[in-house]
C-alpha positions as CSV (number, residue, x, y, z in Angstrom):
1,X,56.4,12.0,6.8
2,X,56.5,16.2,6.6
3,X,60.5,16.0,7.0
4,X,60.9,18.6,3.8
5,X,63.9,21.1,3.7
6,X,62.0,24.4,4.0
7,X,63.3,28.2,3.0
8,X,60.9,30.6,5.1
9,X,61.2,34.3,4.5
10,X,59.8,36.9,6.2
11,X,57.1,38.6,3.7
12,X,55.8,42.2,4.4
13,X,52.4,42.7,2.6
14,X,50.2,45.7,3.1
15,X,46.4,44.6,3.1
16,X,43.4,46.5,3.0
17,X,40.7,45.8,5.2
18,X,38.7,44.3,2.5
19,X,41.6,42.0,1.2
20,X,42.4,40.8,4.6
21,X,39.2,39.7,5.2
22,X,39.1,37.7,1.7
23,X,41.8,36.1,2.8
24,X,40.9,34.4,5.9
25,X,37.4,33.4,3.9
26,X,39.8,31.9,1.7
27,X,42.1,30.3,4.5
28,X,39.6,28.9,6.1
29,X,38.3,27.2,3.1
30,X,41.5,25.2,2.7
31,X,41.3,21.5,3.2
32,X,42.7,20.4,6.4
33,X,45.9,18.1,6.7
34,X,45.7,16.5,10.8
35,X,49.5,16.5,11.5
36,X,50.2,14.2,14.7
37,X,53.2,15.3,16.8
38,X,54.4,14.6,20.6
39,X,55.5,17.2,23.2
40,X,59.2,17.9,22.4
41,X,60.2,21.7,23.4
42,X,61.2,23.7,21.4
43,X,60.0,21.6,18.0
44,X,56.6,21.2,19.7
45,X,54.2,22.1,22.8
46,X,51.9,23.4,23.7
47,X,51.8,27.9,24.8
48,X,50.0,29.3,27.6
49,X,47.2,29.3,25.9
50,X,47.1,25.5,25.5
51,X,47.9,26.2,21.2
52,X,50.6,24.5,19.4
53,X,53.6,26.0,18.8
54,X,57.3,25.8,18.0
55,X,59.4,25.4,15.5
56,X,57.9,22.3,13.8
57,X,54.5,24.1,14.0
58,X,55.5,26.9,12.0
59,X,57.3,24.9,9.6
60,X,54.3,22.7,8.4
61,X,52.2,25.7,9.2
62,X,54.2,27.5,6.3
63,X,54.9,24.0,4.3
64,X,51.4,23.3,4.6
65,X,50.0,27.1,3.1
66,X,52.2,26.8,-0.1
67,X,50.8,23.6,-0.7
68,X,47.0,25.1,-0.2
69,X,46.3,23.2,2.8
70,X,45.6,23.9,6.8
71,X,47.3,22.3,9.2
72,X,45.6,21.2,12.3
73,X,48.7,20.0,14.8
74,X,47.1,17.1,17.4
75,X,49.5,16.0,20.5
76,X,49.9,12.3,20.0
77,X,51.3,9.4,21.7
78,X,55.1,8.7,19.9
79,X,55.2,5.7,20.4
80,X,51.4,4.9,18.6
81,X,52.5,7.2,15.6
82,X,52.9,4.4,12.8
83,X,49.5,3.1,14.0
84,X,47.9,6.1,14.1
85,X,48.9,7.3,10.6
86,X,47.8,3.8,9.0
87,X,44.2,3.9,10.5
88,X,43.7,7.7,9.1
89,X,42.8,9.5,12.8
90,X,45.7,11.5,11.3
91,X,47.6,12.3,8.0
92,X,50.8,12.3,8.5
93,X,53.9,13.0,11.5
94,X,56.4,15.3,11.9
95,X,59.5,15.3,14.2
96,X,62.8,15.2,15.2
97,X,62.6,11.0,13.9
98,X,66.0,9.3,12.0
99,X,65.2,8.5,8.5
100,X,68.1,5.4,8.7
101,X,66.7,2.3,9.0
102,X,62.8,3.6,8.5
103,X,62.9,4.1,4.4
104,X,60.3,1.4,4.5
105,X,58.7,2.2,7.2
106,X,57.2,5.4,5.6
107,X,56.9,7.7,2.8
108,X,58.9,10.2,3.6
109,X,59.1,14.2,2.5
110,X,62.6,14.2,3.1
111,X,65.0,15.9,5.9
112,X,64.1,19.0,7.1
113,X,66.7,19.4,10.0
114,X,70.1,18.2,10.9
115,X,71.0,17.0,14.2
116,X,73.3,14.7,16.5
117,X,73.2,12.6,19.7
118,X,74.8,12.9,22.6
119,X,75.0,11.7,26.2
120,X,74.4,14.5,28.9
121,X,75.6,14.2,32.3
122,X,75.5,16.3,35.6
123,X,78.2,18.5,35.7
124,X,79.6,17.5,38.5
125,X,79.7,13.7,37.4
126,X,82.6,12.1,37.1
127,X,81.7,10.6,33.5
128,X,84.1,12.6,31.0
129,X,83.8,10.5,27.9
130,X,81.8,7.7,26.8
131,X,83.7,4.7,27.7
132,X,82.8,5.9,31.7
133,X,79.2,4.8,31.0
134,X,80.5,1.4,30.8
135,X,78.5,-0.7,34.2
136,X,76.6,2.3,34.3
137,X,72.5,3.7,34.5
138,X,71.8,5.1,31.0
139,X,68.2,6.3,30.8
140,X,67.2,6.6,26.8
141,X,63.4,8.2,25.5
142,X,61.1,5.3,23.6
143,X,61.3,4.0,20.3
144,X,64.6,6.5,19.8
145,X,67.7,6.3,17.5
146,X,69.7,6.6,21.2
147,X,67.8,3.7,22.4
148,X,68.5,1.1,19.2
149,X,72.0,2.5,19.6
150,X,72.6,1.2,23.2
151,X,70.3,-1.5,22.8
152,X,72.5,-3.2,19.8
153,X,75.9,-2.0,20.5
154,X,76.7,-2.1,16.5
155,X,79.3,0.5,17.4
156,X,82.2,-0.7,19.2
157,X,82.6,2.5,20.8
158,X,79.3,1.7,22.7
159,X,79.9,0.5,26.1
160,X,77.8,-2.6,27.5
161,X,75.5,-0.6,30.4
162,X,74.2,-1.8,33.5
163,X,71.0,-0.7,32.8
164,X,69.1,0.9,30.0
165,X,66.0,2.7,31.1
166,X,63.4,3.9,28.5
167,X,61.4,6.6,29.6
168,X,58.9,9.5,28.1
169,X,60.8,12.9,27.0
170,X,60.3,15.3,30.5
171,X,61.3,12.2,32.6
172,X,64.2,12.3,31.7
173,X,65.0,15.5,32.5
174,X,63.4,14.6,35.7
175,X,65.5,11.4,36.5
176,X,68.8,13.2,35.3
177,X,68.3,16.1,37.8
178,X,67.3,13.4,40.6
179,X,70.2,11.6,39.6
180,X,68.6,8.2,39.7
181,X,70.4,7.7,36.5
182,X,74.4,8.3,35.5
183,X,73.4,10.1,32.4
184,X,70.7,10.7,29.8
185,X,71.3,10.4,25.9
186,X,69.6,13.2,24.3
187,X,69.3,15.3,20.8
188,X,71.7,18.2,21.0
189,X,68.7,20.3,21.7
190,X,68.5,19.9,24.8
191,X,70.8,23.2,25.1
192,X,67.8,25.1,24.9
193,X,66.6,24.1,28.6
194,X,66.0,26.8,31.2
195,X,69.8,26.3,32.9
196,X,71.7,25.3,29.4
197,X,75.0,25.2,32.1
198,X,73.3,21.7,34.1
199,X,74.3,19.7,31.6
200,X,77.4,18.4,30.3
201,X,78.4,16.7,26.6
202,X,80.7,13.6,26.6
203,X,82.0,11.9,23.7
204,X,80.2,12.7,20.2
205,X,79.2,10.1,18.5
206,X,78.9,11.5,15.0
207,X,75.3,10.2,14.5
């Protein structure tokens, strides 16, 4: 698992024409790791020009170039990941994926990021806190630390839910805003949306 704490710098080198052209000969000679990753703004997805990119691109991108290796990033199905890395069609994952309860499950590089859950709401909802979710719609994305959290209700602070939906990263966003559901637990990054003011925090959890 490419989870490693990373330092990246900004480096300004001066090439010559002739050195710069070394250097790709050389770049493109480096053996190529097939990191699998889903879509998951702003970690991951894909630009206009259907490439790559985000923040977990240029991570392993860098990582990856210490190390003398390519990376080639491949949009995967989540959900498959463990699969997909034990039959070889790729080398390894990368995401925004709990290490608790997984030390097994993989070899891992280690935590590269640190981040929280919390349950977002419309702001005109009348859930303040999270023991208002209790009877209600909670819509969760697969195979998720939010969804083992409401599914197991370890946490006595976890209120027993009418429903919990499990649903694919952008429907979420799509059910919230249709309001088919009371709320949607989400990473914290979900500030970074287009309208970061649609969406409200309740109670944090501390996970």
């Amino acid at each position: 698992m490419i989870a490693g704490i990373l330092l990246v710098g900004i480096i300004a080198v001066t090439l010559t024409g002739c050195k710069h052209t070394d250097s790709s000969k050389k770049e493109t000679e480096k053996p190529v790791i097939t990191l699998g990753s889903d879509n998951y703004p702003p970690y991951n997805y894909l630009n206009e020009d259907g490439v790559p990119t985000g923040i977990d691109v240029e991570l392993a991108t860098e990582a990856f170039k210490r190390m003398g290796y390519q990376v080639d990033v491949v949009q995967i199905n989540w959900e498959k990941k463990k699969e997909l890395v034990e039959s070889g069609e790729i080398d390894c994952i990368m995401g925004c994926f709990s290490m608790e309860g997984r030390l097994d499950d993989y070899r891992w590089a280690g935590p590269y990021i640190a981040s929280r859950q919390v349950v977002a709401v419309n702001e005109n909802s009348d859930i303040y806190k999270l023991s208002d979710l209790e009877g209600k719609n909670l819509a969760v994305q697969f195979t998720t630390k939010p969804e083992g959290i409401f599914l197991n209700r370890m946490d006595e602070r976890i209120p027993k839910l009418e429903n919990l939906i499990s649903l694919g990263h952008r429907e979420l966003i799509y059910t919230l805003e249709e309001m088919r559901q009371d709320g949607t637990s989400l990473k914290i990054i979900e500030k970074y949306l287009d309208d970061p003011q649609k969406y409200l925090e309740v109670d944090d959890l501390g996970y």
